[in-house]
N, C-alpha and C positions, 0 to 999 in steps of 0.2 A: 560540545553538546550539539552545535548547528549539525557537525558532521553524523552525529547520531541521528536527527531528527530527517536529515536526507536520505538517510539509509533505509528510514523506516516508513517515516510517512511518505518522502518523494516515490515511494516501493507500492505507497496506495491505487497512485492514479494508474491504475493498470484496465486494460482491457480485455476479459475473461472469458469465461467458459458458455457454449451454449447447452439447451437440453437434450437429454437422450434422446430424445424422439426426433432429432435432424436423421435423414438416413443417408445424407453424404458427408465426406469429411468436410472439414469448414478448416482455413487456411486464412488469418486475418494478420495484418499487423498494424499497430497505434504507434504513433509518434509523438513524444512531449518533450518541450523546452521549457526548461527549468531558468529560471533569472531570479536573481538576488538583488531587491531595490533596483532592479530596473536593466539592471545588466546581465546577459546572457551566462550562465556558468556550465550549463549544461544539456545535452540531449540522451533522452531515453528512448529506446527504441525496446518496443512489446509484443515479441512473435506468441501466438494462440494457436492452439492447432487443437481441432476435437474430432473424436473419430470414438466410435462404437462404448460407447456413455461413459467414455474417461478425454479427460482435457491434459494438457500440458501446456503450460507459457513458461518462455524463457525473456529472460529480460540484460539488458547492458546497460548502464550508467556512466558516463564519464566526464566528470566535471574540474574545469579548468582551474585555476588559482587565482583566488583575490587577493594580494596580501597576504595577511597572517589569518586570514577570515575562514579559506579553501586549500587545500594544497591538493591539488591534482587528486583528487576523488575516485576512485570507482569500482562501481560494485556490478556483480556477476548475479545474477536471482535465477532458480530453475524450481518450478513446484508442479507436482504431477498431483491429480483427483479423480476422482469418479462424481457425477452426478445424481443424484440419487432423488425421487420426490420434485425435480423443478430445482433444487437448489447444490451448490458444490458442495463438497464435501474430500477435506485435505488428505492425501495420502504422504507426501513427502515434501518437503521441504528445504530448499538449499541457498544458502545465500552468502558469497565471498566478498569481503570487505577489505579494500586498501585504502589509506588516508594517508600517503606517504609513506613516510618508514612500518606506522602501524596497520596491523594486516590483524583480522578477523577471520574465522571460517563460523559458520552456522549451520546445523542442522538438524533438522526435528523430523521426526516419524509420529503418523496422527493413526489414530484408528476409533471410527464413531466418536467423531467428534474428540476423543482425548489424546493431548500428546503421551506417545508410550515410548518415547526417549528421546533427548535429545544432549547436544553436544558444541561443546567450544573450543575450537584450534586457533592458534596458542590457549591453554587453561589459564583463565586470568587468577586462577590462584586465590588465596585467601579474599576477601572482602572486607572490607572498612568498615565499623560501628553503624556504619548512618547508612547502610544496605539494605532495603527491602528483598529476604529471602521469598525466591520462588517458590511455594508448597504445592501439594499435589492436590488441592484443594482448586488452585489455578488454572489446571492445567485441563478442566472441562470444560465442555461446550467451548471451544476455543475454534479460529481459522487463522491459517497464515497470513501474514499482512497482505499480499499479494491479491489473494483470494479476496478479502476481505470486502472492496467495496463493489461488489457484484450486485446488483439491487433487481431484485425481481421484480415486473411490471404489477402494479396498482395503481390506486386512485390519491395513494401517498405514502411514496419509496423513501422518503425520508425517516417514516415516523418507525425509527428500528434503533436497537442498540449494537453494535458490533464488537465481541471478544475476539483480542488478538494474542497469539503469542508469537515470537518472530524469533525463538530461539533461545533467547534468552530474558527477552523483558514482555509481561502482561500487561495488558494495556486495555481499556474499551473509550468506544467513540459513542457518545452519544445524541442523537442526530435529531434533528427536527426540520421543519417546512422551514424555506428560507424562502419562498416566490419561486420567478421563472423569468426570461430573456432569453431575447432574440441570440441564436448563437451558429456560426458558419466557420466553416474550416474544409479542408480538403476531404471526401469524405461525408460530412454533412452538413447540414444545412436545415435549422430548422427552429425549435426553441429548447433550452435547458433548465432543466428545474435545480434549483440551487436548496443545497441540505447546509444546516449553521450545524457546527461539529463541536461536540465538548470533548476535551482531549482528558481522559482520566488513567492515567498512570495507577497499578494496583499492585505490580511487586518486578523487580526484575532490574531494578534503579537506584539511585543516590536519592533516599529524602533528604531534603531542603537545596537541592540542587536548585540553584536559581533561573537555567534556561526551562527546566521540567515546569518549576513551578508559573512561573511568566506565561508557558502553552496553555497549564492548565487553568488559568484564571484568567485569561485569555476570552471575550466573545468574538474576536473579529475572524474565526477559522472558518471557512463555508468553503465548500467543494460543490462544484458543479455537475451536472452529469444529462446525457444525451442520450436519447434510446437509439440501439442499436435493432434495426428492425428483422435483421437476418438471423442474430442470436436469440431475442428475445430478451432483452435485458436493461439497464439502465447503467453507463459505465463513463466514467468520471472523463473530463472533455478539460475544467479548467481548476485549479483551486490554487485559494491565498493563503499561504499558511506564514502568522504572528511568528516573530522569535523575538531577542530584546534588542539585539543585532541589527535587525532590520527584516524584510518580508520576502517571504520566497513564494513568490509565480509557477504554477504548473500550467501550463496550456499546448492543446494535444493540436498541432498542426498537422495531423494525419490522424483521421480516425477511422478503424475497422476495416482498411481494405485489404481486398486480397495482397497475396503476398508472393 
């Protein structure tokens, strides 16, 4: 489950799309290291590129081995959009998963906001009793995880709720004011408003799985985030994210520069 929970949520802290109304391409890329209780497991790197009111970010993950905790980790993320109104809006979606011998493929196709197909390489095949089937009831108003914590400027970017679907499991974050702190990194410099995240799991998963449930009854998740002054947006800089295992550190050692 940790290796789930990397795939998905370490897939949040992304640096995303700007508005149509830039009239040059915009060329950015973020950098984040990922650690587990305090040691290093991984670096993500987040290329953006936005050009004539459609975004593409491509992403790379590859995390080392702890023990029997990690096994060489890494996943491949590509999600293409348009902007539409100030806000993204998902066109496709891809995301390849290796954990060792097991390998994932992921892909969803969105259109106004609904997934209108998607698909799992290898088919994990039948499902076990205690499966929350995905319905098409789901599968609205939804954004890829990717996409997902993209926070348009106000006077309070937290106070939102966020539907995810990431291919195969739905999920919402529900978010509120956490404060703000001082916060520097390569990139910027400046302060960070911090969002306390409720991790709510809604179909696409094992009920009574015990790392799932741990997240979700979890307060200690808060994600950080930085405005970015040249997109126009608010995109995630540090977060703590609860497992039972122990806590995994996102922090962006590169934020938003050219590329």
């Amino acid at each position: 489950m940790a290796a789930k929970l990397l795939q998905s949520l370490g897939l949040a802290a992304a640096l995303l799309a700007a508005p149509a109304a830039q009239a040059e391409d915009i060329k950015q890329q973020t950098v984040y290291t990922l650690s587990f209780s305090g040691i290093k497991i991984a670096d993500a790197v987040f290329n953006t590129t936005v050009a004539d009111g459609k975004y593409n970010i491509n992403a790379d993950i590859e995390a080392a081995g702890i023990g029997n905790l990690f096994t060489s980790i890494a996943v491949k993320v590509d999600a293409d959009g348009l902007w539409k109104n100030g806000k993204p809006e998902t066109r496709e979606f891809q995301l390849i998963y290796r954990d060792g011998d097991y390998a994932r493929d992921y892909a969803a196709t969105f259109s106004n906001k609904r997934v209108t197909k998607s698909t799992i390489e290898p088919d994990p095949g039948p499902r076990a009793d205690n499966w929350v089937e995905v319905k098409p009831k789901h599968l609205r108003n939804v954004i890829d995880p990717v996409t997902a914590l993209l926070l348009p400027p106000s006077n309070n970017p937290c106070a939102t709720t966020v539907s995810i679907f990431d291919g195969e499991t739905r999920l919402e974050l529900e978010m509120a004011s956490a404060g703000s702190r001082p916060f520097s990194t390569k990139g910027f410099s400046g302060r960070a408003i911090g969002c306390a995240v409720r991790f709510k799991p809604v179909a696409g998963y094992e009920r009574k799985d015990e790392d799932i449930e741990y997240l979700a009854n979890s307060r200690e998740l808060v994600v950080w985030f930085a405005y970015n002054e040249e997109l126009n947006v608010f995109a995630p800089v540090m977060a703590h994210i609860p497992l039972k295992i122990g806590r995994l550190t996102i922090y962006a050692s590169k934020f938003g520069l050219p590329r």
